[in-house]
C-alpha positions as CSV (number, residue, x, y, z in Angstrom):
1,X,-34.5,-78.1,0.5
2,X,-31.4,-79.2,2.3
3,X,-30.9,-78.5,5.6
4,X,-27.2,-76.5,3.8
5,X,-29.0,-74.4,1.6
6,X,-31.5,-73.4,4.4
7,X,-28.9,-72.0,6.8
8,X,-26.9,-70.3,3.6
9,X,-30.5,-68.6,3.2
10,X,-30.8,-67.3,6.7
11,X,-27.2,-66.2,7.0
12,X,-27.9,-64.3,3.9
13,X,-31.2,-62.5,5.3
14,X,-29.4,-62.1,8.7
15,X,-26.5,-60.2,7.0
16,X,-28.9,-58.0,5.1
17,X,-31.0,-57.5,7.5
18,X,-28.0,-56.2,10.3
19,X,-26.8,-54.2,7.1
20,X,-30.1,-52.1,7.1
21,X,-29.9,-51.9,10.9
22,X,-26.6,-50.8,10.6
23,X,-27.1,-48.4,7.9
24,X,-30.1,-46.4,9.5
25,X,-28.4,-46.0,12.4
26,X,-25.2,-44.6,10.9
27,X,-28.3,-42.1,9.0
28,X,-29.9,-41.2,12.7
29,X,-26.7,-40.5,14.5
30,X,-25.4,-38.6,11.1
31,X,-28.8,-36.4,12.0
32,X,-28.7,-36.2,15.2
33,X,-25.0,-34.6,15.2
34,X,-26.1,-32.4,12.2
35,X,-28.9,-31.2,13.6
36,X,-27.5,-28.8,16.6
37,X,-30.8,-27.6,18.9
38,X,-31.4,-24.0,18.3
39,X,-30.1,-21.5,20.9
40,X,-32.0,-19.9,23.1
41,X,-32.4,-15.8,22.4
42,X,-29.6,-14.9,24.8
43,X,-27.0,-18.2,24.2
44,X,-27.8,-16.6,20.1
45,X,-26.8,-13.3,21.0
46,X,-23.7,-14.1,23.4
47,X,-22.4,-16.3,20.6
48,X,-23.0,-14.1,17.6
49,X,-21.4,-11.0,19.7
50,X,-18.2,-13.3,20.3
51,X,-18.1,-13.9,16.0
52,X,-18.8,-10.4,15.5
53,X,-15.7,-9.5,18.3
54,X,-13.1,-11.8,16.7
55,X,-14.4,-10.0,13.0
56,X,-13.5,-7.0,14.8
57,X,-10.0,-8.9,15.8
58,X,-9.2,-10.0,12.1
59,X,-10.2,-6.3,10.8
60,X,-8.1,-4.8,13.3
61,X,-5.3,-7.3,12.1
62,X,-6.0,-6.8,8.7
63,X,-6.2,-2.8,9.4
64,X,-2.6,-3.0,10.8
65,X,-1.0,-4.6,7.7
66,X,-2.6,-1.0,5.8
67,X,1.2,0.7,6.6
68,X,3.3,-2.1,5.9
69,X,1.3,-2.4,2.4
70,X,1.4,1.8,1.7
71,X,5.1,2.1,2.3
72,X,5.7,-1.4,0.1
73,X,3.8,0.4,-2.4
74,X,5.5,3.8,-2.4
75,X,8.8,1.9,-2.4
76,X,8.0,0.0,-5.4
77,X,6.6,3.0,-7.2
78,X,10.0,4.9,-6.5
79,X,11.9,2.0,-7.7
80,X,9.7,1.7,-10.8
81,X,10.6,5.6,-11.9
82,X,14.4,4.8,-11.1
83,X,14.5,1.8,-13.3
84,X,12.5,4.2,-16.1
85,X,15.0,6.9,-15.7
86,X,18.1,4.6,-15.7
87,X,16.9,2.5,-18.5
88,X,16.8,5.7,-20.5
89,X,20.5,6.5,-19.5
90,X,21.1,3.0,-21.1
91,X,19.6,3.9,-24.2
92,X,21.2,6.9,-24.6
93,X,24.6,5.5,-24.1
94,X,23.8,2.5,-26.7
95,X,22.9,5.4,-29.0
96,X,26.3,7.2,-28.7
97,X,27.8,4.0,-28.9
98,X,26.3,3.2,-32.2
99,X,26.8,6.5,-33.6
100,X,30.6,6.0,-32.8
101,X,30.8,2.6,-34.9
102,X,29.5,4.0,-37.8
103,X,31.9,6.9,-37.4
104,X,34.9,4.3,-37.6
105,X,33.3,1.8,-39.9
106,X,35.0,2.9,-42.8
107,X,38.5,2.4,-42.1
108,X,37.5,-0.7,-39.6
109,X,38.8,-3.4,-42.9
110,X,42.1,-3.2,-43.4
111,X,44.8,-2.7,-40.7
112,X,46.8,0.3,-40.1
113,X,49.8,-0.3,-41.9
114,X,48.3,-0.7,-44.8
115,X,46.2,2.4,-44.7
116,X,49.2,4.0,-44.9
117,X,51.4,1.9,-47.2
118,X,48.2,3.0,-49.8
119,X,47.7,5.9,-48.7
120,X,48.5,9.1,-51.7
121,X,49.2,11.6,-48.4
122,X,50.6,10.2,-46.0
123,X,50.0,13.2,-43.7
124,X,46.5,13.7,-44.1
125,X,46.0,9.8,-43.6
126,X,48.2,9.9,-40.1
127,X,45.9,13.8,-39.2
128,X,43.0,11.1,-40.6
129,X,44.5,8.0,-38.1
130,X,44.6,10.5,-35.0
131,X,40.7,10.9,-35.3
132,X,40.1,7.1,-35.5
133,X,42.1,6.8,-32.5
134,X,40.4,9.0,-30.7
135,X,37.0,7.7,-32.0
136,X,38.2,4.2,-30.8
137,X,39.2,5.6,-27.3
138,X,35.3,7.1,-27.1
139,X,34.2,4.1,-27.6
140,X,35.8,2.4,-25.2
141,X,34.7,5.1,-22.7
142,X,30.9,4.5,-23.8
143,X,31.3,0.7,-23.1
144,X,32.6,1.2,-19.6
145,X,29.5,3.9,-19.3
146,X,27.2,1.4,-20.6
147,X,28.2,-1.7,-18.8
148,X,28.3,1.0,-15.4
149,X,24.1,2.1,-16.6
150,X,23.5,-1.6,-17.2
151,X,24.5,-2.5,-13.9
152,X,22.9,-0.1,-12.1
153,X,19.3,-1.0,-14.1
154,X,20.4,-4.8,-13.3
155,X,20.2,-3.8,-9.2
156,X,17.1,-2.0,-9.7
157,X,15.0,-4.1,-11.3
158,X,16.8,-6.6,-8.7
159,X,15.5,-4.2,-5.9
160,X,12.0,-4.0,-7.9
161,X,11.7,-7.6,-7.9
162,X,12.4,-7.7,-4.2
163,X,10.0,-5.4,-2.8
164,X,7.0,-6.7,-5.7
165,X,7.2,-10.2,-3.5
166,X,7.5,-8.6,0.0
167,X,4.3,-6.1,-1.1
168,X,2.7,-9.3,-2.4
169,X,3.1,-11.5,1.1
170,X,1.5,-8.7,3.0
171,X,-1.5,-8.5,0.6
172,X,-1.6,-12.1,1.1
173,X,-1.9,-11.7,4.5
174,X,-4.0,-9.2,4.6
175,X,-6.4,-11.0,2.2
176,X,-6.6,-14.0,4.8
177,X,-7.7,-12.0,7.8
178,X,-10.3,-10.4,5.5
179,X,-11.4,-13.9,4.8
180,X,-11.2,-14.6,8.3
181,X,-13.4,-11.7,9.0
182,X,-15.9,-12.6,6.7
183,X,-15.9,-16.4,8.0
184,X,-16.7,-14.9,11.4
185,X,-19.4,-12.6,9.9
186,X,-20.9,-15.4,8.0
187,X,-21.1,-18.1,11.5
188,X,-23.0,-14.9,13.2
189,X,-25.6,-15.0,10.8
190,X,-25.7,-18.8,10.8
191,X,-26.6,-18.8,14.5
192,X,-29.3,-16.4,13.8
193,X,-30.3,-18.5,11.2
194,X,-31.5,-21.2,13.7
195,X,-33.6,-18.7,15.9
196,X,-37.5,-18.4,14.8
197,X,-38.3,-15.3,12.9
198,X,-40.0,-13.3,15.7
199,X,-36.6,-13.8,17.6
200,X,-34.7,-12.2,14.6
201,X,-37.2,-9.3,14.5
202,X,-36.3,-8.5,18.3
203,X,-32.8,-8.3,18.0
204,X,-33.0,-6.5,14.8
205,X,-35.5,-3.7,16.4
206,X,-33.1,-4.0,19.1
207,X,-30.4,-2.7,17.1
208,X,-32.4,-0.2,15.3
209,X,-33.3,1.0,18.6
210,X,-29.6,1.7,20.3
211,X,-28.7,3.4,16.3
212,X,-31.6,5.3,16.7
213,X,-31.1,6.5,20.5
214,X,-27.3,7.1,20.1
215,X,-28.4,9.6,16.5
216,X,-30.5,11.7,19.0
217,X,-27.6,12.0,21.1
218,X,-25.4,13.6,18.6
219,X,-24.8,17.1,19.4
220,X,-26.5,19.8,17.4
221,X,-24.6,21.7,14.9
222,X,-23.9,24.5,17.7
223,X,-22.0,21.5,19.2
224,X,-24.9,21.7,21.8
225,X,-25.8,19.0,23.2
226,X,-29.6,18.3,23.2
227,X,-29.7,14.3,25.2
228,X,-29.1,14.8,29.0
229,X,-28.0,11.5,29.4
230,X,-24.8,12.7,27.5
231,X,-22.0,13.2,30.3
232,X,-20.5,16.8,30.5
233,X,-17.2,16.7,28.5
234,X,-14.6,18.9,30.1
235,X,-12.2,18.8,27.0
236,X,-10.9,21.6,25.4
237,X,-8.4,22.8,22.6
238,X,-8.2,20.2,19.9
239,X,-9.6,17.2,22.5
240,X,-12.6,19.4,22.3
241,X,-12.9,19.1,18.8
242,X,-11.9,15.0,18.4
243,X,-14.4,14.6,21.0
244,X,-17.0,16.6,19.3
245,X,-16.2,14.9,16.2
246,X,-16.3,11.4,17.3
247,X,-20.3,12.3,19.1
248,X,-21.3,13.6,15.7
249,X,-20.8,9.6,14.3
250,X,-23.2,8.5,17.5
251,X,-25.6,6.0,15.6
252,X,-23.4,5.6,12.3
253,X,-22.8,1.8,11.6
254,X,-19.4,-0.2,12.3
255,X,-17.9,-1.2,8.7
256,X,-14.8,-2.3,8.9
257,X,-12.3,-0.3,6.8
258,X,-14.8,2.6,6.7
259,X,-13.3,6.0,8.3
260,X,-16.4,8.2,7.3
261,X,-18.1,10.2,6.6
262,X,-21.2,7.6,7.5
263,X,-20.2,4.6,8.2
264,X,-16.3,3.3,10.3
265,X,-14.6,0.6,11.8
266,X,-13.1,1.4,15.9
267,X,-9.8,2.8,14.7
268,X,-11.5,4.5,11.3
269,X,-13.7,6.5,13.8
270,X,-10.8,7.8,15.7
271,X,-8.5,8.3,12.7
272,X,-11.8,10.5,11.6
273,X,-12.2,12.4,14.7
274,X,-8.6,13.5,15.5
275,X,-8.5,14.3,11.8
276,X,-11.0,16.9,12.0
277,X,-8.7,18.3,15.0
278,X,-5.6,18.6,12.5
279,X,-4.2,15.2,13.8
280,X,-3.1,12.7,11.8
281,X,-3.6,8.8,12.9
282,X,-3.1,5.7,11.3
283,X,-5.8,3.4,10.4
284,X,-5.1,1.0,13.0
285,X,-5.3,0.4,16.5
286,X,-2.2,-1.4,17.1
287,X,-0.6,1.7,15.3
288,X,-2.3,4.3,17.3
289,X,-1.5,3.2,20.6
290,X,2.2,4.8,19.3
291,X,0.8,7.8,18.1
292,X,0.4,9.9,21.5
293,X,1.7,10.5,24.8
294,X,1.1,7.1,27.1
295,X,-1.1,8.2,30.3
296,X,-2.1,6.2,33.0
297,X,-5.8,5.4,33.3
298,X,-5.9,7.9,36.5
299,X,-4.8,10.3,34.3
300,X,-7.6,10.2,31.6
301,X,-8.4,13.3,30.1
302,X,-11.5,13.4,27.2
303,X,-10.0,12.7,24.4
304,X,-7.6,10.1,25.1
305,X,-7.9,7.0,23.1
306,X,-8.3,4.0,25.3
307,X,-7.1,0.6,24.2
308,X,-8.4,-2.5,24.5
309,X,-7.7,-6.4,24.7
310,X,-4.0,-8.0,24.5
311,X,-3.2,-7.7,21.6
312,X,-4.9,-5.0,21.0
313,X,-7.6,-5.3,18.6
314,X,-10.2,-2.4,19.8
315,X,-10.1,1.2,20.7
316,X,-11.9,4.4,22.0
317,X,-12.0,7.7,22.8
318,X,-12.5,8.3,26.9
319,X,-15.5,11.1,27.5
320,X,-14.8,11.5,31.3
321,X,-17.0,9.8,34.0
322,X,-15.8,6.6,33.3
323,X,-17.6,6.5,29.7
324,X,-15.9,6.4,26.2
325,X,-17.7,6.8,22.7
326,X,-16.5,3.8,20.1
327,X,-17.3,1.9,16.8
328,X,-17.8,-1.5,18.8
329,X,-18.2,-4.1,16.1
330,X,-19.8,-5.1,12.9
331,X,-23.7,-5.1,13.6
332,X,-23.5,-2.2,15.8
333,X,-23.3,1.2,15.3
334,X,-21.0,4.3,17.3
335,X,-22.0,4.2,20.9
336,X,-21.3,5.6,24.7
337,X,-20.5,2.8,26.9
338,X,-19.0,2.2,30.1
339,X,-15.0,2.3,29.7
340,X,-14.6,-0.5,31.8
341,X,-17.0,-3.4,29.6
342,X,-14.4,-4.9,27.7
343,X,-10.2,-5.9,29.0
344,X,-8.8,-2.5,29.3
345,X,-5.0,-2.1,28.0
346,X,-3.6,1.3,27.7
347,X,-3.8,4.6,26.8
348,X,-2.2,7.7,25.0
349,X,-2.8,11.5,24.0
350,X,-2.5,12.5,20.6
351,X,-1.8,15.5,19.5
């Protein structure tokens, strides 16, 4: 073999084999920067109560949009029985004037003059000529009132068109924070995903647990209270009954868009509980900090709905003692907690 072919042979296997170095290590750092280590119990829970917060952040958002998209609705629906009213005043001007050129057709061929150069009476055709005068003048009169209907229907179902794409946009946004929520839901149970089974089983008996202790603090059907670790709640009036109504839910899971009568999302459980007192709230909580009197947090009375985080995304209802009772997120279920473990924002008093 020639000294030629003997080096084209050992470039050849050199190149193939730094191709197969190449290659595997491309594979190993490919697995090493897929294969994350596992968390640790508490890193898994810090990080899936941060997803499960910002789901709570894009229901809240979401939750907001819910008046925009009613009164979009309701707008469209009106516009929908105007254009169904109006387009029969169109049709029953077209009517009139189709019954008003048969009426005329008869004498609509020849012209005037000649009507009455052939005609035998010459009275009765001129009496005869007065009524197709005033049939023609009738008909002009029903063409102005049609074009008037048909340009009204026009502008409607202009206005229709209008408000069908602005009602759209909002669902379409709406539908991308629900997405958003769900993405957040589904990276939470990714990163318990990586935690050994036994660690899953504690944090679900964990959870069980706090559902099951906050149910046995609910208050009886008396409205007495049977857990003494429940503070005293000096509320009366239709505070008394919010409050009342919002410790009945203790143990009930967070679902966002739920407002009852099992399950609710933080501003579903207030909307529930003041409802019961004969006030009306929106399904939000950026809306419900505008539905009440603002109070300062020295001025907290039970009852008041606390609100949390800039922007808002979160709210509760304040207890006294520096405790409030709240949906907190999705995985949880109503609670008490401190007032003071999570950014505090504002306050108001409905009612």
């Amino acid at each position: 073999m020639s000294i030629g072919r003997i080096n084209r042979t050992k470039g050849i296997a050199l190149a193939a084999i730094t191709s197969t170095a190449v290659a595997a290590g491309v594979i190993l750092i490919q697995g090493a920067a897929s294969a994350d280590p596992a968390p640790t119990l508490d890193e898994a829970k810090k990080q899936v109560a941060e997803l499960q917060h910002q789901a709570e952040v894009s229901g809240e958002s979401a939750n907001d949009l819910r008046g925009q998209i009613s009164a979009s609705a309701a707008r469209v629906k009106a516009l929908q029985a105007a254009i169904a009213k109006q387009q029969g005043q169109v049709d029953g001007v077209k009517r009139q004037i189709g019954s008003l050129a048969v009426a005329g057709y008869q004498t609509s061929g020849i012209s005037t003059t000649a009507q009455l150069l052939l005609s035998t009476n010459p009275d009765q055709f001129l009496s005869q000529a007065s009524t197709a005068q005033a049939f023609a003048g009738q008909q002009n009169s029903a063409l102005r009132r049609y074009q008037v209907a048909q340009g009204k229907l026009t502008d409607l179902q202009a206005s229709e068109q209008t408000e069908l794409s602005a009602l759209q946009s909002v669902q379409a946004k709406q539908d991308a924070f629900k997405k958003q929520l769900q993405t957040n839901l589904d990276n939470a149970e990714k990163v318990l995903d990586k935690l050994s089974a036994a660690d899953r089983k504690r944090i679900e008996e964990e959870n069980a647990k706090a559902a099951e202790k906050a149910r046995s603090e609910r208050p009886t059907r008396s409205g007495d209270r049977e857990s003494t670790d429940l503070p005293n709640v000096p509320a009366s009036g239709r505070a008394a009954i919010a409050v009342n109504a919002a410790l009945s839910q203790l143990g009930d899971p967070y679902v966002w868009g739920a407002d009852g009568p099992s399950s609710y999302d933080c501003s579903g459980l207030m909307m529930y509980a003041w409802g019961k007192a004969g006030v009306s709230l929106s399904h939000s909580s950026k809306a419900q900090t505008g539905e009440g009197r603002h109070v300062s947090k020295s001025d907290l009375m039970p009852g008041d709905l606390i609100f949390y985080y800039s922007p808002v995304s979160h709210v509760a209802m304040y207890l006294g003692n520096g405790r409030i009772v709240h949906a907190p997120r999705p995985g949880k279920s109503v609670e008490i907690a401190p007032m003071d473990e999570m950014p505090y924002n504002s306050a108001v008093r409905p009612g």
